[in-house]
C-alpha positions as CSV (number, residue, x, y, z in Angstrom):
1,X,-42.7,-6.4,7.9
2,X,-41.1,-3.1,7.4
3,X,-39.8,-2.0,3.6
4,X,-38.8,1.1,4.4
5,X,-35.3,2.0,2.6
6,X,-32.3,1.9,5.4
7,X,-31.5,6.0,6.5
8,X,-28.1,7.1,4.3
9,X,-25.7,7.3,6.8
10,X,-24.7,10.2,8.4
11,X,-21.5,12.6,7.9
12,X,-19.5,12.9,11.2
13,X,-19.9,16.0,13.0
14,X,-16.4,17.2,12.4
15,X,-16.8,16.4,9.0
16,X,-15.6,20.0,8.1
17,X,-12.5,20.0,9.8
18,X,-11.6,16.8,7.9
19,X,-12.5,17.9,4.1
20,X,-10.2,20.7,5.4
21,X,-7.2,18.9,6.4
22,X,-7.2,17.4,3.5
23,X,-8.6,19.9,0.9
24,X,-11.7,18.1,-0.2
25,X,-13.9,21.4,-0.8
26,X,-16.8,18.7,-2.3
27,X,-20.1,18.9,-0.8
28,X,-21.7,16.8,1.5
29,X,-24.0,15.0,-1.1
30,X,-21.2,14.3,-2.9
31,X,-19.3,13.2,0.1
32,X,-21.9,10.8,0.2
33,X,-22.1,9.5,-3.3
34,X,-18.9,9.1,-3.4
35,X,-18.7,6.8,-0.2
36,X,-21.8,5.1,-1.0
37,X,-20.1,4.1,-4.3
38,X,-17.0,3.0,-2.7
39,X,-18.5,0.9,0.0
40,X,-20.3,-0.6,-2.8
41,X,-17.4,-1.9,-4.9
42,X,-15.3,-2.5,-1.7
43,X,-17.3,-4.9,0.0
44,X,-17.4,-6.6,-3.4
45,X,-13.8,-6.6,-3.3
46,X,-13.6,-7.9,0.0
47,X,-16.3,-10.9,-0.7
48,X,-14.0,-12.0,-4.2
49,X,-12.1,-14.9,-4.6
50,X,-8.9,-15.3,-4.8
51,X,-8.9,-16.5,-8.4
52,X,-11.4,-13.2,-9.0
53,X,-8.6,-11.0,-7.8
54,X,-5.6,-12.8,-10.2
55,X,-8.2,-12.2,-12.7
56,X,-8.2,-8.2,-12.7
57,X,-10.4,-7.6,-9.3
58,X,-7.6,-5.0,-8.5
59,X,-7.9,-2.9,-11.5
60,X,-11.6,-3.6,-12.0
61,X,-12.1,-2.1,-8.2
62,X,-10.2,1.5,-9.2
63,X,-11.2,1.5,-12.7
64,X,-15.2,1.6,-11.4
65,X,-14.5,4.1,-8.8
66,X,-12.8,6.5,-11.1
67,X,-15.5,6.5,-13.7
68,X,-18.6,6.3,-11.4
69,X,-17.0,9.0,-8.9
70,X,-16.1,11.8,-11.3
71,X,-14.8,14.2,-8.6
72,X,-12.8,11.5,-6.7
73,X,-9.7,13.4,-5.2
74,X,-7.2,11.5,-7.0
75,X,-8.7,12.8,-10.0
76,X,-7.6,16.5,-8.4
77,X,-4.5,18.5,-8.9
78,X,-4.2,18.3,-5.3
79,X,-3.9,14.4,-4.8
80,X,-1.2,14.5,-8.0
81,X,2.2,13.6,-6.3
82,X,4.0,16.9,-6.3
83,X,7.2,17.1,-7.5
84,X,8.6,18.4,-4.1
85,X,6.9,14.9,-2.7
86,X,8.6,12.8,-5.5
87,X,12.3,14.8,-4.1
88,X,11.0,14.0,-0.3
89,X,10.9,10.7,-0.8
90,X,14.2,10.3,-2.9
91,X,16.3,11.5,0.0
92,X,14.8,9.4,2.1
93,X,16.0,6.5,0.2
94,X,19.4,7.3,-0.8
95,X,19.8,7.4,2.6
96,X,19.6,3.9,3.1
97,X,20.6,3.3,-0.7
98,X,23.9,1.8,-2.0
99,X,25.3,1.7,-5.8
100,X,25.2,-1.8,-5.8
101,X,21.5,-1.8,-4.8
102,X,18.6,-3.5,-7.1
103,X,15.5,-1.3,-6.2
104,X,12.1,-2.5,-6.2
105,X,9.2,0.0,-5.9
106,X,6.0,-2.1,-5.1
107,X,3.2,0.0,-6.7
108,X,5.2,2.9,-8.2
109,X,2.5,3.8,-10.0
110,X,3.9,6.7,-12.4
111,X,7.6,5.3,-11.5
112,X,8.9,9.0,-11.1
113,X,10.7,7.4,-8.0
114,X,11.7,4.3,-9.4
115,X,13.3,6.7,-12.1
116,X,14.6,9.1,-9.9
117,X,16.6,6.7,-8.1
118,X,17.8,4.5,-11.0
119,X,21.2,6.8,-11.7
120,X,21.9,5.6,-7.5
121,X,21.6,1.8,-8.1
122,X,22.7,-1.0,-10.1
123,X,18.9,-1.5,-11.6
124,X,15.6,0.1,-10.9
125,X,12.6,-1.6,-11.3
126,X,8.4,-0.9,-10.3
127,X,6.5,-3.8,-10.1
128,X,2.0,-2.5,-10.2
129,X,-0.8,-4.0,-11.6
130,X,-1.2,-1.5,-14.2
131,X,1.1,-0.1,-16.3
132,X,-1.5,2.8,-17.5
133,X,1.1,5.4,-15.9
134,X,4.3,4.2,-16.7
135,X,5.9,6.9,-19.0
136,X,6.2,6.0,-22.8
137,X,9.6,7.2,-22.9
138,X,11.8,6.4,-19.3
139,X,15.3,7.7,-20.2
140,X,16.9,5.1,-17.7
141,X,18.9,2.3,-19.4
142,X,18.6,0.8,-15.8
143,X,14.9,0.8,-15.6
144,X,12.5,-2.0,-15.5
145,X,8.4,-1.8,-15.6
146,X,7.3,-5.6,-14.4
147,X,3.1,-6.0,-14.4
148,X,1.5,-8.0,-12.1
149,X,-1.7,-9.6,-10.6
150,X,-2.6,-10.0,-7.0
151,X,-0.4,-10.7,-4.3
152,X,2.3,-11.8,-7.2
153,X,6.0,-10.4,-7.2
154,X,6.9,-12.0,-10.4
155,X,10.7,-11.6,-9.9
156,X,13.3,-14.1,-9.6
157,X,14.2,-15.8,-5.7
158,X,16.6,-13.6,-4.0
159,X,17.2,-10.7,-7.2
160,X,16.5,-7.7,-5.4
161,X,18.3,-5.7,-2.6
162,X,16.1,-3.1,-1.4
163,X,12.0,-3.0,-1.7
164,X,10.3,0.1,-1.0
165,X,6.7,0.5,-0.9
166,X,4.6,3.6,-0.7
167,X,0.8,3.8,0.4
168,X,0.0,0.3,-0.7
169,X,0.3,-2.4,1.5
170,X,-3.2,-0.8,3.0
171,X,-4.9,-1.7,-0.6
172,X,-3.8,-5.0,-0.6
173,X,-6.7,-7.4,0.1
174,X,-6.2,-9.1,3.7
175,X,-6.0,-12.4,2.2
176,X,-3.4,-11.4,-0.2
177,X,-1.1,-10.1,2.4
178,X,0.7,-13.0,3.9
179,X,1.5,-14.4,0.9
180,X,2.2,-10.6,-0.4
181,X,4.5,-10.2,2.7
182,X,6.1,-13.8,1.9
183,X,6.4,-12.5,-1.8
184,X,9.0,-10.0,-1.2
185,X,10.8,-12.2,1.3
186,X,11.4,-14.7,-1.5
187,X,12.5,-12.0,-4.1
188,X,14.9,-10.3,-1.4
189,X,18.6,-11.4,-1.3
190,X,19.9,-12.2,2.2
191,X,20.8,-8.9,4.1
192,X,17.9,-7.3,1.8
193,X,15.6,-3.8,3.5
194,X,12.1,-3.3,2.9
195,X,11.1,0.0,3.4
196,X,7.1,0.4,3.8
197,X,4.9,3.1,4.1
198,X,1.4,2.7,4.9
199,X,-1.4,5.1,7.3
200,X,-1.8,4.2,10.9
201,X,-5.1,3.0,11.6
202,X,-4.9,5.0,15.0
203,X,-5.1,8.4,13.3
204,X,-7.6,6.7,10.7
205,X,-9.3,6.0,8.5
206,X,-7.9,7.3,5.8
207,X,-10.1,6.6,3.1
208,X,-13.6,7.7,1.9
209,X,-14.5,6.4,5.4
210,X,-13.1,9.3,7.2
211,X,-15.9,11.4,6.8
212,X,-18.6,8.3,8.0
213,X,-16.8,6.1,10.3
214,X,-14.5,4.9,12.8
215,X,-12.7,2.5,10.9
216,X,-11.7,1.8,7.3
217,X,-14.6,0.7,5.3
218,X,-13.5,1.8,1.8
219,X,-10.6,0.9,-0.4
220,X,-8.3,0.6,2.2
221,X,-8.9,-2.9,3.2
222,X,-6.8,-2.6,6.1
223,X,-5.6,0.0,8.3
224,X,-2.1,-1.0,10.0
225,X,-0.6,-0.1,13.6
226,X,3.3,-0.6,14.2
227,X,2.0,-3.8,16.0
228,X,0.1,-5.3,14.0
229,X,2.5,-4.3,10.7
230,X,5.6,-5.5,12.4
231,X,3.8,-8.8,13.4
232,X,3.0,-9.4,9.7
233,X,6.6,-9.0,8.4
234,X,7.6,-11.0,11.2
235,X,5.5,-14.6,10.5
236,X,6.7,-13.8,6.5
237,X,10.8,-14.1,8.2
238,X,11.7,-10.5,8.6
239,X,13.6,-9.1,11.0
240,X,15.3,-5.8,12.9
241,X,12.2,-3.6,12.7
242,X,13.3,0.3,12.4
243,X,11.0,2.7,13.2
244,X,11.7,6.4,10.9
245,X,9.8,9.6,11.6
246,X,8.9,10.7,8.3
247,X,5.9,12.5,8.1
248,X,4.8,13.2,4.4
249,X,8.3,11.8,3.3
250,X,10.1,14.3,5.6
251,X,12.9,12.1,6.8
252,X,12.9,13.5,10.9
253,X,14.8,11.1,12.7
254,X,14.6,7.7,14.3
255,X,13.5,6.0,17.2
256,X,14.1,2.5,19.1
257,X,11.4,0.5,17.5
258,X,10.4,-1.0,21.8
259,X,9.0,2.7,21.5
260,X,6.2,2.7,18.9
261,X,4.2,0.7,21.9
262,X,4.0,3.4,24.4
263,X,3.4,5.7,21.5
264,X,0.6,3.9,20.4
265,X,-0.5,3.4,23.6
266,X,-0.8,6.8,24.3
267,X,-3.3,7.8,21.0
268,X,-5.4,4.8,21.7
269,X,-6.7,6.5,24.9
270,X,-7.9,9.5,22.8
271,X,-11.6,9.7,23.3
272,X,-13.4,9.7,19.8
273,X,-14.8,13.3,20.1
274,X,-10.6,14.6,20.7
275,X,-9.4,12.0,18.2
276,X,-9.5,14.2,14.6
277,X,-7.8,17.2,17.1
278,X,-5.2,15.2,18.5
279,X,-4.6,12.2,16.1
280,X,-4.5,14.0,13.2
281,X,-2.4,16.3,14.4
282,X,1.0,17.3,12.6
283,X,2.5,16.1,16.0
284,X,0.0,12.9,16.0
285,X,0.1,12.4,12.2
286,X,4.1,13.0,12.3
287,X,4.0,10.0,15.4
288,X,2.0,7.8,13.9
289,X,2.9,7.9,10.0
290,X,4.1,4.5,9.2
291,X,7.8,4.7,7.7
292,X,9.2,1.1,9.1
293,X,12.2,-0.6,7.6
294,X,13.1,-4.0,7.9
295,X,15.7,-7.0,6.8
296,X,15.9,-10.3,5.5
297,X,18.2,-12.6,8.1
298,X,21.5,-13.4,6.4
């Protein structure tokens, strides 16, 4: 029988051209540890149970990571949401925004948005599963931190106006999202918006797995298309899918959501060896950058 240790797999040839896009200047061996590592605990992730995951499986998987990958990229100055990107996407919202409005950032993280926007709506509140980033002093008398486990959005039925959610759906384990999805249905008043933001798995992946593979095999646990993401939102009740173009929180303009078909359409016939060139593209990146809002039916 052959013992022999499996070969460590293999960069991609345009690995290069990716670390550049995104300003990963790390070397390949580290490329490597660091995907090794991730693979590692996600797969773990993916195998738990849901009562493993109420229990802290989130934060356990991104507490490991960060200490056993010591020059992860959201440990860089360059991952650190800029101030500029905090503004981007506050216009965005207060576009869609009204005074009477309880706000519900899902994952805010280091609530500078939740924060930002609290002086625009009746209440402002970020709902994570760790609270290791909210700010010891948020000088918003309107402001709410709520801390939760798993799929839970421990907020009243029907409290809440407009959800908004940044990059996060896509971390969400794929058991967890149905009854995520069904989570912020419960919590929305009639008439509510939820406003979600998430990579497209066409110009993907867009984790560690970038640099190895064709599809997401790291901590994003699943990559989304406007299909597929609309489809979810639609079996938890939601309704009127609209389609923004808002690369990198750029608020362009929008489009007829019967359009994101034919646009998808058109990058899924990329050939792999034109798909970083075209895909990632700031026209293919711009295209296929998930901004899609929807409601709850009255």
């Amino acid at each position: 029988m052959d013992t022999a240790a499996s070969p460590p797999p293999q960069l991609r040839a345009d690995y290069r051209k990716l670390a550049a896009l995104y300003q990963d200047r790390r070397t390949p061996d580290r490329l490597l540890a660091h995907y090794l590592v991730e693979r590692r605990l996600a797969d773990s992730f993916r195998a738990s149970t849901r009562q493993e995951r109420e229990n802290g499986a989130y934060n356990q998987l991104y507490d490991t990571l960060l200490r056993e990958v010591h020059d992860h990229p959201r440990r860089a100055a360059t991952h650190v949401p800029t101030d500029d990107y905090i503004k981007r996407q506050v216009r965005m919202l207060l576009r869609e925004l009204r005074r009477d409005d309880v706000f519900v950032d899902i994952g805010g993280g280091d609530c500078r948005v939740a924060l930002a926007v609290a002086s625009h709506v009746t209440k402002s509140i970020v709902v994570d599963v760790t609270d290791e980033l909210v700010p010891t002093v948020a000088e918003a008398p309107n402001f709410q931190f709520v801390l939760t486990k798993s799929a839970d959005v421990p907020l009243p039925d029907a409290s809440v106006s407009f959800i908004y959610s940044n990059q996060v759906i896509e971390h969400i384990h794929p058991d967890d999202v149905g009854e995520r999805m069904e989570e912020l249905y419960r919590v929305l008043k009639p008439g509510g918006r939820y406003l979600c933001r998430t990579p497209n798995k066409l110009s993907g992946p867009h984790d560690v797995s970038m640099y190895f593979d064709a599809v997401a095999r790291g901590t994003h646990m699943c990559e989304y298309t406007y299909a597929s993401l609309a489809r979810t939102m639609r079996e938890a009740g939601f309704v009127k899918p609209r389609l923004i173009i808002a690369p990198r929180a750029y608020r362009m303009f929008e489009i007829p959501f019967a359009l994101s078909r034919p646009i998808e359409a058109v990058f899924t016939g990329v050939p792999p060896s034109m798909h970083t060139g075209i895909c990632r593209s700031p026209i293919g990146r711009a295209l296929l950058g998930i901004t899609l809002m929807v409601e709850k039916p009255l």
